[in-house]
C-alpha positions as semicolon CSV with decimal commas, in nm:
position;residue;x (nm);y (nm);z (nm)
1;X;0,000;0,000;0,000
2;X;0,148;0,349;-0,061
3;X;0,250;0,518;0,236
4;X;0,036;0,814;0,119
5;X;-0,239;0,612;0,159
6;X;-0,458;0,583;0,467
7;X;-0,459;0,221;0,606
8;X;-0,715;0,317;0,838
9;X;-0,966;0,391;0,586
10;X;-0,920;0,136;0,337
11;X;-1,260;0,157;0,178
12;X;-1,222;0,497;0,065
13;X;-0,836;0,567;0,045
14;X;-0,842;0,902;0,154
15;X;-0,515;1,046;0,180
16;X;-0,325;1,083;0,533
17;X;-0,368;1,471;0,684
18;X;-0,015;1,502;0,542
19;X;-0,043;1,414;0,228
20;X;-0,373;1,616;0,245
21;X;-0,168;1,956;0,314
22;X;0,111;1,903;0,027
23;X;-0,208;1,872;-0,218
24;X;-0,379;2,251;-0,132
25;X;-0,085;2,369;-0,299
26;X;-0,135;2,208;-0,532
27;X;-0,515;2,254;-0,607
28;X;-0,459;2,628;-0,556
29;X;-0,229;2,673;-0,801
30;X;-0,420;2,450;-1,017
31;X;-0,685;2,646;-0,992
32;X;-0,507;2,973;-1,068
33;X;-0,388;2,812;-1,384
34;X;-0,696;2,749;-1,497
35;X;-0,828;3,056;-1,377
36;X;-0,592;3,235;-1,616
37;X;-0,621;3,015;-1,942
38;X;-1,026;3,108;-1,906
39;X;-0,947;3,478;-1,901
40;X;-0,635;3,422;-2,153
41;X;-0,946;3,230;-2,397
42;X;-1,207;3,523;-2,325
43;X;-0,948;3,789;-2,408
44;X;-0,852;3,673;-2,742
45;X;-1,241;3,577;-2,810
46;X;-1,284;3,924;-2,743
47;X;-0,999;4,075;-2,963
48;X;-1,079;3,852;-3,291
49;X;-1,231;4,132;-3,529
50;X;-1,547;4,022;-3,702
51;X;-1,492;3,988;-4,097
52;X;-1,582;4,223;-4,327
53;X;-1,932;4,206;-4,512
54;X;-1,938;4,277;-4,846
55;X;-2,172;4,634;-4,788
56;X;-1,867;4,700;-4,535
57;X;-1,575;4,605;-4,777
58;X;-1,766;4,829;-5,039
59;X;-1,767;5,144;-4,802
60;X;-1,404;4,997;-4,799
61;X;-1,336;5,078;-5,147
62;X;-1,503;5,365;-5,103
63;X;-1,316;5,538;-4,860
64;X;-0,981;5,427;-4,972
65;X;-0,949;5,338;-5,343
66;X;-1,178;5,540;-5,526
67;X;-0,900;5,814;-5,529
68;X;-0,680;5,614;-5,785
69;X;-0,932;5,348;-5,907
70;X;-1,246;5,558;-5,960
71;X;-1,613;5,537;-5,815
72;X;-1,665;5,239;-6,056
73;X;-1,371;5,061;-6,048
74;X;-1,266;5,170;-6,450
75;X;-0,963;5,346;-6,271
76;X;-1,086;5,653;-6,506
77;X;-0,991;5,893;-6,219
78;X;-0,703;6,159;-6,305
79;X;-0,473;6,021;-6,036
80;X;-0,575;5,659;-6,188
81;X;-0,471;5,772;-6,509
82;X;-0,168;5,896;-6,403
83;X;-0,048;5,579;-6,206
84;X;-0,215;5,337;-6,408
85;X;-0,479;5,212;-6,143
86;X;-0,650;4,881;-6,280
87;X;-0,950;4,880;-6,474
88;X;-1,157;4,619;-6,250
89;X;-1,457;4,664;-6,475
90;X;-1,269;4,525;-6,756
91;X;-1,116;4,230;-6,566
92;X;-1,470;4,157;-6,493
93;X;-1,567;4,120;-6,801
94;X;-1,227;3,956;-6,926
95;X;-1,261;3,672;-6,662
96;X;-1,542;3,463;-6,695
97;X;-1,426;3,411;-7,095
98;X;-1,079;3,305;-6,920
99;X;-1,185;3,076;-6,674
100;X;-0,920;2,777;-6,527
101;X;-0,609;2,852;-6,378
102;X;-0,521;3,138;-6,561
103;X;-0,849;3,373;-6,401
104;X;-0,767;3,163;-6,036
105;X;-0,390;3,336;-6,128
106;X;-0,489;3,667;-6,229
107;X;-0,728;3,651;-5,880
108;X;-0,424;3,524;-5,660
109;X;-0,210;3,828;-5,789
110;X;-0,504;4,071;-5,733
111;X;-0,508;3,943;-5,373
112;X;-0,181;3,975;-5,310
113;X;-0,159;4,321;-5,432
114;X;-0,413;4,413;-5,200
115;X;-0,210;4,306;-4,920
116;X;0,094;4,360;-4,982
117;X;0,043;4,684;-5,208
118;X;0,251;4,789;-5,486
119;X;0,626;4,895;-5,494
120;X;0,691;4,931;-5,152
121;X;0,348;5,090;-5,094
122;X;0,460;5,398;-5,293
123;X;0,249;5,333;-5,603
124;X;-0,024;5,184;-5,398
125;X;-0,084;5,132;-5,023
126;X;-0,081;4,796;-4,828
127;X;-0,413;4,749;-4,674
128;X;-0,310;4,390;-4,500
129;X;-0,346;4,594;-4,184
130;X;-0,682;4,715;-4,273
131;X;-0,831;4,355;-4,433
132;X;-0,713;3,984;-4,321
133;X;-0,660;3,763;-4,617
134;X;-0,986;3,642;-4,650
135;X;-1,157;3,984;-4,673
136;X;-0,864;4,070;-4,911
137;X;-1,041;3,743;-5,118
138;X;-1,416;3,843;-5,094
139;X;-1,272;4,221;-5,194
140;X;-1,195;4,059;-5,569
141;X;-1,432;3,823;-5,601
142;X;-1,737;3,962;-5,498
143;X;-1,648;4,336;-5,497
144;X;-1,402;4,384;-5,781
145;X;-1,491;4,128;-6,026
146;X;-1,874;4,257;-5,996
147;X;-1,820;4,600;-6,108
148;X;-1,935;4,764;-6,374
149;X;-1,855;5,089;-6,612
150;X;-2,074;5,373;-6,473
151;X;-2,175;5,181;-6,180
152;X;-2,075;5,319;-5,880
153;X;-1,883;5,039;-5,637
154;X;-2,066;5,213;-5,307
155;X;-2,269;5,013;-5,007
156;X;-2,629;4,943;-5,066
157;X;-2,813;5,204;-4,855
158;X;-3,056;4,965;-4,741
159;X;-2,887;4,650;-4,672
160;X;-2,649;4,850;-4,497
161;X;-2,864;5,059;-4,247
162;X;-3,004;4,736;-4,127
């Protein structure tokens, strides 16, 4: 029998008072460490920011790339013009006829730009600060690749106010 062990009470092994005393210890700091990894879990529940909608990643575009690539996307704008902003209402015609790898490529790149930004962030910001990777995504393929000539890329009043 281990000495820990109370041969008094062999039905229900309690420990001796002893052994009882090195265990609060124990339990205490047990406790403490679990005390902390709940608060450490609610913390970072807490500081994960929600993704993006699509009405928010439009306001997005709004407020930030309008300047070079124009209120449709046509990059028509005079500052567009003069650094060569991408036409997204062209790409969006240009890639359901391309299909395959070759759009999934073109998409890829597009992402990446939007991330990382182009030359050094001189020619165009990075906004991987601003959207995760997966907003970044949704930005091309349901923001970008929808627009049209004339069409204004802005937040639906409605679906946004609700």
């Amino acid at each position: 029998m281990h000495p820990a062990i109370d041969a008094r009470n062999p039905a229900t092994r309690e420990p001796s008072p002893g052994c009882r005393r090195l265990a609060r210890p124990w339990r205490t700091l047990e406790s403490a460490l679990l005390l902390a990894l709940a608060l450490a879990a609610s913390v970072a529940q807490s500081t994960v920011p929600k993704a993006k909608s699509i009405q928010e990643l439009k306001a997005f575009y709004r407020q930030n790339c309008v300047r070079c690539h124009g209120l449709d996307g046509s990059g028509g704008s005079p500052e567009g013009k003069k650094l060569g902003g991408r036409d997204f209402t062209k790409a969006a015609q240009d890639f359901p006829g391309m299909g395959g790898p070759a759009s999934e490529r073109e998409i890829r790149t597009m992402i990446k730009t939007i991330q990382k930004g182009l030359f050094f962030g001189r020619i165009m910001p990075s906004w991987k600060d601003q959207l995760s990777l997966e907003e970044a995504e949704l930005m091309v393929r349901k923001v970008l690749l929808k627009s049209d000539r004339g069409q204004p890329i802005e937040p639906d009043l409605i679906t946004a106010s609700q």
